[in-house]
Phi, psi and omega in degrees: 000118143007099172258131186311183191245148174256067085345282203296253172030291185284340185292322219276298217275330181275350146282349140329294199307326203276321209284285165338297181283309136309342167275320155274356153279358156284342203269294176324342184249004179282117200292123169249139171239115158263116175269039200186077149202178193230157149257144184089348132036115172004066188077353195270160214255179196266000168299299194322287176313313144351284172322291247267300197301334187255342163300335184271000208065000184311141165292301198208140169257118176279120165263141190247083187319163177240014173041147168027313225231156144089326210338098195038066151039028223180002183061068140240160174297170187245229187308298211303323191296315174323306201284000200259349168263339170298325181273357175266317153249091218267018184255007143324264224237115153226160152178218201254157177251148155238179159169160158331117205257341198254027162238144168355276176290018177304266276264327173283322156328291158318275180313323160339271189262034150265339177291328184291334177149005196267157188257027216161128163261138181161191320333068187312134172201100179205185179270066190242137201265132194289330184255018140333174169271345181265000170289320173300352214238310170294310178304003200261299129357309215275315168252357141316287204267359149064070186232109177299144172249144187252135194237172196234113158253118203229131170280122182077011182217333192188119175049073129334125182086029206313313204264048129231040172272032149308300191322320201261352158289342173239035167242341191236057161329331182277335176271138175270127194229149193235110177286141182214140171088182223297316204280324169295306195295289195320342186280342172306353183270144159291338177250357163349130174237132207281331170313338171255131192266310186272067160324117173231040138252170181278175212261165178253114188297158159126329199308183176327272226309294192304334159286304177293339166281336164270330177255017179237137138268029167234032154253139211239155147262138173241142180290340217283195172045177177315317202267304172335303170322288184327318197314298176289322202245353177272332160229108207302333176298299160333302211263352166296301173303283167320322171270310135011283184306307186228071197303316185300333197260318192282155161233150190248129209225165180231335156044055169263122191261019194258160190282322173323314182086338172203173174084164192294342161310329181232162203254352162318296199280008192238351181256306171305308162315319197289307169309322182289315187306243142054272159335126170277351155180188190290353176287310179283310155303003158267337163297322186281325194285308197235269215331297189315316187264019176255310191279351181258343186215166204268031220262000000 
């Protein structure tokens, strides 16, 4: 055998060295934008969350209020709490204005605290038929002050009659509207049966989901939660091939009510593996992380 020259050795090792380092200082500079947590999250305190985001690594947090009434079914808080942790921390924090859309005062609440900084309306998670008037009433808001609205869709429960919001994507073209939750997800199948909210066969590409991200360019995906996840991981071929496609669309958000930050317990941090795992290459997992929700929001 050859004995290297030691020159050559040394040439070797310091471009291992020079390679190494760079890689983890590329790792390091990688931006995660989460667009989807809450605050008071099924009790959970603002320490907690804190914790939860910089252990998940997130960059900057979108909070998504629960306006006035309900809260989203989830404890979570509304206008004023979002705002009082975006100003104590705002290299943090950012966030969304909400409210109830079928009261009175929606269209003043809203313009309220966009004028204070919020970016966006959502969660919308309420009882509403998408092709209803109150869907115009949001959407309408929305492309008034040229804002995304983030909708929650549940079959039979929130935002309702999902496979005819083609109409209202293509009556309001100028709003970017960002889909979430069980009904958005479970719709990547062509075969979706709409009463199972969790699907675990695999999937027939073409359903609703898969369709308004290819033919509206103002339907957006948020990733986040149990179902974003299911999504990803029930069938993996599929979803390699899904995310591929459609690179441009997806943000990546984590809507985890858990303290932890990592381990199975929170579906954030099982979803950025996921993503990583996923993504066709590092150009496209910087769209999933940051670009998309920088080209879709004031962030």
């Amino acid at each position: 055998m050859i004995e290297l020259m030691p020159q050559f050795t040394h040439s070797r090792r310091a471009f291992l060295s020079a390679a190494t380092s760079a890689a983890v200082s590329a790792q390091s500079r990688e931006l995660i934008l989460d667009i989807h947590q809450h605050t008071d999250y099924s009790g959970r305190t603002d320490e907690a969350l804190l914790a939860h985001q910089a252990r998940m690594g997130i960059t900057k947090t979108v909070l998504l209020p629960a306006g006035s009434r309900y809260g989203l079914e989830a404890g979570a808080s509304g206008n004023d709490r979002c705002l009082e942790l975006v100003r104590r921390y705002p290299d943090k924090f950012t966030m969304f204005a909400n409210e109830v859309p079928y009261d009175d005062g929606f269209s003043q609440v809203i313009e309220k605290y966009l004028k204070l900084g919020a970016i966006g309306i959502g969660e919308q998670k309420f009882f509403v038929d998408v092709l209803s008037p109150v869907m115009d009433i949001i959407a309408g808001v929305a492309q008034a002050n040229g804002v995304p609205v983030l909708l929650h869709f549940q079959h039979e429960r929130y935002n309702v009659n999902y496979g005819q919001f083609h109409r209202v994507l293509a009556k309001y073209p100028r709003v970017n509207f960002i889909g979430h939750a069980q009904t958005f997800w479970a719709n990547i199948d062509a075969k979706q049966e709409q009463e199972i909210l969790y699907p675990k066969w695999k999937v027939t590409a073409g359903g609703w989901t898969d369709r308004y991200l290819s033919d509206y360019p103002n339907m957006y995906a948020d990733l986040s939660a149990g179902s974003g996840l299911n999504s990803m991981t029930r069938d993996l071929d599929h979803a390699r091939a899904f995310v591929a496609r459609h690179q441009d669309k997806l943000i990546y958000g984590s809507d985890c009510n858990d303290s932890d930050g990592a381990g199975p317990k929170c579906s954030g941090s099982q979803q950025i593996i996921m993503m990583r795992k996923l993504a066709p290459n590092a150009a496209a997992l910087r769209k999933i992380f940051e670009l998309n929700a920088k080209k879709v929001m004031k962030i």
